[in-house]
C-alpha positions as CSV (number, residue, x, y, z in Angstrom):
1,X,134.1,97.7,103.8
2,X,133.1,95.5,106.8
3,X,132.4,92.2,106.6
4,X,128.8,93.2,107.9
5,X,128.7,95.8,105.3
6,X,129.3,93.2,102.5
7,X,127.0,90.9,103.4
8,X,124.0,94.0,103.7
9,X,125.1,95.1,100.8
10,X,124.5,91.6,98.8
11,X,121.2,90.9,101.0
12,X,120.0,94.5,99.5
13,X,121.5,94.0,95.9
14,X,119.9,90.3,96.2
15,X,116.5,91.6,97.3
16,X,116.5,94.7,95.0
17,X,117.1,92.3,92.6
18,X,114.1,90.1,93.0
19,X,111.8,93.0,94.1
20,X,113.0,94.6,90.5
21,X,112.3,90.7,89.0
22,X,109.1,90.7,90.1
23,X,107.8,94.6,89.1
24,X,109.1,94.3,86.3
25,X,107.3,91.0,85.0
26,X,103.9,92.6,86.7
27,X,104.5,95.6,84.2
28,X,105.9,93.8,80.8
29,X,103.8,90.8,81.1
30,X,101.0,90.1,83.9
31,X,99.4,93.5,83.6
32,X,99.2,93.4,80.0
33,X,98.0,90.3,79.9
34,X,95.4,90.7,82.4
35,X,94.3,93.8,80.3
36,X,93.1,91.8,77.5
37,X,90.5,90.0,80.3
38,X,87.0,90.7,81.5
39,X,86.3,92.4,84.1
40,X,85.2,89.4,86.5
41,X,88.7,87.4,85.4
42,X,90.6,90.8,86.2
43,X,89.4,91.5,89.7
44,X,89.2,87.8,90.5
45,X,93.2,87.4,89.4
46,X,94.1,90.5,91.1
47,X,92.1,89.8,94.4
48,X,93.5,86.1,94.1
49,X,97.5,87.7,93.1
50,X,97.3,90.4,95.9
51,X,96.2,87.9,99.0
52,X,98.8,85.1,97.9
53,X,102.2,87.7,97.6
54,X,101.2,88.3,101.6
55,X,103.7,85.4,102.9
56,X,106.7,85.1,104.8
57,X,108.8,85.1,102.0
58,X,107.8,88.0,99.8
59,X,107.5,90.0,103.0
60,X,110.8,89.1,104.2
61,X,112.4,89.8,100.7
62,X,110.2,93.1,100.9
63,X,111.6,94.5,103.4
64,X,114.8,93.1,104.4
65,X,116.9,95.2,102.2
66,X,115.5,98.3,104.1
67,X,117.7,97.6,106.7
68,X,120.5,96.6,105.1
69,X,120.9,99.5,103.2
70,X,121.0,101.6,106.5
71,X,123.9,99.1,107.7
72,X,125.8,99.1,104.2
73,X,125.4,103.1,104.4
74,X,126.6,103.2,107.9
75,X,129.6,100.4,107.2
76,X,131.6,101.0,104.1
77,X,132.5,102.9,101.3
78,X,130.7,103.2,98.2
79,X,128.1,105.4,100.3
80,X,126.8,107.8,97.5
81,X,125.9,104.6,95.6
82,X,124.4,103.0,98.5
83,X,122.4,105.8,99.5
84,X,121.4,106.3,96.4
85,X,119.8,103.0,96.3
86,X,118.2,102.9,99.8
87,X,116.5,106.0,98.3
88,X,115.1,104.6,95.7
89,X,114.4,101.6,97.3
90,X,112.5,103.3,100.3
91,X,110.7,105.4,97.3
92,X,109.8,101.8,95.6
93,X,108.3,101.0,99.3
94,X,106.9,104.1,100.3
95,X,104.7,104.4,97.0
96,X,103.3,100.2,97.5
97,X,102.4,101.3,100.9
98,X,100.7,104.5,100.3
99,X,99.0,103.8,96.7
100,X,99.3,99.9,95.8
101,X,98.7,98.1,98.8
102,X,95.1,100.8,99.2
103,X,93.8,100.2,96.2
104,X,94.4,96.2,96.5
105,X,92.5,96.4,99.5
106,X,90.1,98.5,98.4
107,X,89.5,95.5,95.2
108,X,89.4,92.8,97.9
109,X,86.8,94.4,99.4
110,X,84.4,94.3,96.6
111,X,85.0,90.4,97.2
112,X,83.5,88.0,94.9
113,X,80.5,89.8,93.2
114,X,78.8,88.7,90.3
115,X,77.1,92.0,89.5
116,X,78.6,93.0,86.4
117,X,78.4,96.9,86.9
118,X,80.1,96.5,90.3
119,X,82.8,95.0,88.6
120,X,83.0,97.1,85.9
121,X,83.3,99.9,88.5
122,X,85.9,98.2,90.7
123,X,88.0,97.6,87.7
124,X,88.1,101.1,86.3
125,X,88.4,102.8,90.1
126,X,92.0,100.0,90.1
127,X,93.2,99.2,87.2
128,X,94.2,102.7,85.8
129,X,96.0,104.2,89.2
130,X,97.7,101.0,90.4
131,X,99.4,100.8,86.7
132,X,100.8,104.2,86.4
133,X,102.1,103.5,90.4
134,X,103.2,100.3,89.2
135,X,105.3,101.7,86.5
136,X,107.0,104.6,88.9
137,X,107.8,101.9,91.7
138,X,109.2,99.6,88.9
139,X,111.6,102.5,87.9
140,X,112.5,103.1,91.1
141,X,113.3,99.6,91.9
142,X,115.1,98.9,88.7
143,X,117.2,101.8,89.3
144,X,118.3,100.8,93.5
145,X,119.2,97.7,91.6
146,X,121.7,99.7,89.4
147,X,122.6,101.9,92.0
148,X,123.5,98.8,94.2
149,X,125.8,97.1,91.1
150,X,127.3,100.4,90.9
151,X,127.8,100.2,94.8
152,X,130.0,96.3,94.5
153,X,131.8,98.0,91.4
154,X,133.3,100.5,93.5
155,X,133.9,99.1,97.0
């Protein structure tokens, strides 16, 4: 493998890694424990949680490993592996962007009401879907994550 390839394949294990990190403490421990909340608490702590992961960091470690799976692919061996993870990965992105990040939005925009019912409402239209997404996208992070160890154990 190239020198280039190595170093993708690290940035993608590295940010698989944390992007698996972080899903998987959302499903074990922040969702569960936000479960046990009202529904004011809940929609405040999501609304509060989904506006302060927007910054240059958790974007950059979002999305930086879909490109260097494409270069790892294209530079070295251990390609099954590494396309394996860059599908999964890409499956981890493609569901945030098409189910998680619309129904985030969709709680921001009930904003900061105190009407009880509305939240009520907001909270059973969010909480239910963005779980069971949650839970596929964790899987499908976990396992690039895999896929990429499997991918340095063979090159």
């Amino acid at each position: 493998m190239s020198t280039a390839g190595w170093i993708a394949l690290i940035v993608a294990t590295v940010g698989a890694g944390l992007v698996a990190g972080l899903f998987f403490a959302f499903q074990t421990a922040v969702m569960p424990g936000l479960a046990r909340t009202d529904d004011r608490t809940f929609v405040a702590a999501m609304q509060d949680m989904n506006v302060a992961i927007l910054n240059p960091v958790f974007l950059t470690v979002f999305t930086a490993p879909l490109i260097a799976f494409v270069v790892a692919a294209v530079t070295g061996p251990s390609r099954v592996w590494v396309i394996a993870a860059g599908v999964l990965y890409l499956a981890m992105f493609v569901i945030t962007v098409a189910g998680n990040i619309p129904l985030n939005d969709a709680l921001l925009a009930v904003g900061a009401t105190q009407d009880a019912a509305a939240l009520e409402t907001a909270r059973q239209a969010f909480e239910g879907p963005w779980n069971r997404l949650h839970l596929i996208r964790t899987v499908a992070v976990v396992a690039s994550f895999g896929c990429c160890l499997g991918a340095i154990s063979v090159a």
